[in-house]
C-alpha positions as CSV (number, residue, x, y, z in Angstrom):
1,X,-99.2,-66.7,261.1
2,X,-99.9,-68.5,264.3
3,X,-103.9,-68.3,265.0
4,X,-102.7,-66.0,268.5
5,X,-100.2,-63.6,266.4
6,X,-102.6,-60.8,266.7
7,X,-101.0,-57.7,268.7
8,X,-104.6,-56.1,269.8
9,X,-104.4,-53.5,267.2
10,X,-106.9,-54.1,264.3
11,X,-110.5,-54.0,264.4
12,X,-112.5,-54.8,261.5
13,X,-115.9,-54.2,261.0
14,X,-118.3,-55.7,258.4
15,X,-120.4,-53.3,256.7
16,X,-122.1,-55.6,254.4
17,X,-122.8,-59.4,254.1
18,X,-119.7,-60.9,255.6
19,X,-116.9,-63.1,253.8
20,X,-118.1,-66.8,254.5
21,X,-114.6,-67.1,255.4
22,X,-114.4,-65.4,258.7
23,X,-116.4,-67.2,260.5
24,X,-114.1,-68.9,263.4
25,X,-111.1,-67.4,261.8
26,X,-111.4,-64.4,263.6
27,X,-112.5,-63.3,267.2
28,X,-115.8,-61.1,267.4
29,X,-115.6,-58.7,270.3
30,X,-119.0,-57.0,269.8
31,X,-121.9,-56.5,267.2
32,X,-122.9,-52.7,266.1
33,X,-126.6,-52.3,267.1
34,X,-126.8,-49.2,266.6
35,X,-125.1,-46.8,264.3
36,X,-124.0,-48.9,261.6
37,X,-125.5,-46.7,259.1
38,X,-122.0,-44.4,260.4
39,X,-120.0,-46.8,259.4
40,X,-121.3,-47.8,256.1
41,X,-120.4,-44.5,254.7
42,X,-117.1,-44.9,255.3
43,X,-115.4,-45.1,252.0
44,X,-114.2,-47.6,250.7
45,X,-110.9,-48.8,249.0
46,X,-110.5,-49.8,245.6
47,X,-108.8,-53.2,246.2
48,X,-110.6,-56.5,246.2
49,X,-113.1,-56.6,248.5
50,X,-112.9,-52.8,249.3
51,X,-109.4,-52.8,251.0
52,X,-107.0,-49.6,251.0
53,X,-104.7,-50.5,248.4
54,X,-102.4,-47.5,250.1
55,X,-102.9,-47.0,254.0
56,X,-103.3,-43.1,252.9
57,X,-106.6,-44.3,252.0
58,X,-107.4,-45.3,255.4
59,X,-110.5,-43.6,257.6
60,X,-108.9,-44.2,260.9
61,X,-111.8,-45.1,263.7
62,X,-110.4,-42.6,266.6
63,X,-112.8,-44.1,269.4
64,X,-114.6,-47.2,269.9
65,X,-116.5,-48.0,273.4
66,X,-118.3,-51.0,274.8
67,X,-121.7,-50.2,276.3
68,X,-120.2,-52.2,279.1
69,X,-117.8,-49.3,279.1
70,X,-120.2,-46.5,279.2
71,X,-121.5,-45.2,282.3
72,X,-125.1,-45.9,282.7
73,X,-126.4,-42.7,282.5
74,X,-124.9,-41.9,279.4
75,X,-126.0,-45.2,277.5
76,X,-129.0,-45.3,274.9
77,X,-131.9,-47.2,276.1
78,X,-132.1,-50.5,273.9
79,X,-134.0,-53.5,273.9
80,X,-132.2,-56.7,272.2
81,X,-133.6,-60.0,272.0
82,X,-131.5,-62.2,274.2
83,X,-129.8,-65.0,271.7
84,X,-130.3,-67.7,274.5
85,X,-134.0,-67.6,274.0
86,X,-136.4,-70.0,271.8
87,X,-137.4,-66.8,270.0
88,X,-134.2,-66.2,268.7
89,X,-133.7,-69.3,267.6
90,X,-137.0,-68.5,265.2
91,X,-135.3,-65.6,264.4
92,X,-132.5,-67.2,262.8
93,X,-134.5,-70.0,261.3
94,X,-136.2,-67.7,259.6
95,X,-133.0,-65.8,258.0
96,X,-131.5,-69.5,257.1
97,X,-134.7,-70.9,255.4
98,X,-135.9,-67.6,254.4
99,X,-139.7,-68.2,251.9
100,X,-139.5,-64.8,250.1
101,X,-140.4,-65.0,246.5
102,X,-136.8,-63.9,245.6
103,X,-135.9,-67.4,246.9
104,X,-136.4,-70.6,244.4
105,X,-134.4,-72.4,247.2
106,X,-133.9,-71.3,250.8
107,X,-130.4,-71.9,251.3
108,X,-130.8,-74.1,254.6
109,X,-127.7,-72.1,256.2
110,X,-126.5,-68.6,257.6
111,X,-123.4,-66.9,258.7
112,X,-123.1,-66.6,261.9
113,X,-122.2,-62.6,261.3
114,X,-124.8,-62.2,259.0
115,X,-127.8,-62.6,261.3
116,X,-128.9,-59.5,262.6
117,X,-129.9,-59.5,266.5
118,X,-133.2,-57.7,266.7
119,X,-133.2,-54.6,268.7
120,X,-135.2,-51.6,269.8
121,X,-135.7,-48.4,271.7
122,X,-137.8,-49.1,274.6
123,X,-141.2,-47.8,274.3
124,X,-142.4,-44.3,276.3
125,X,-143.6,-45.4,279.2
């Protein structure tokens, strides 16, 4: 398939660590910051890597919005660190060469969909 033969019409959405192999093979239109645990309780098909073997299978997603879509009154309050920042780029140091005593050998790289942007609700004030 040509890299541009997409019609608009699928959206995937990784629930768990991501494939190595769609990093710049596919186009990322957003990150879930909040709510994810909603999608992870989707269930799963029993193909490889949890695909519907029969589109029966399928939990179709009715409704997916931006925040940029969402009027501003009707928008959670969130914090999220900025990823043009010097403190985001500790963040992700820290994910790539991680020290945990799980680790014999940090593995000196990370997915670029596998590092979580650090984000909050924005304390009472």
């Amino acid at each position: 398939m040509a890299p541009d033969s997409s019609n608009g019409t699928e959206l995937y959405v990784v629930t768990g660590q991501s494939p190595r192999q769609l990093d710049r093979n596919i186009t990322t239109v957003g990150r879930v910051l909040q709510g994810m645990e909603l999608l992870s309780v989707l269930p799963r098909g029993s193909g490889p890597l949890g695909f519907y073997e029969d589109a029966a299978q399928r939990t179709p997603i009715r409704r997916i919005r931006l925040a940029v879509d969402v009027p501003a009154d009707e928008r959670t309050p969130l914090q999220v660190l900025r990823t043009d920042t010097p403190l985001f780029d500790v963040v992700v140091e820290s994910r790539r060469n991680r020290r945990d005593d799980w680790y014999v050998h940090p593995a000196g790289h990370i997915d670029l969909c596998n590092i979580a942007v650090p984000v909050r609700t924005p304390p009472a004030g």
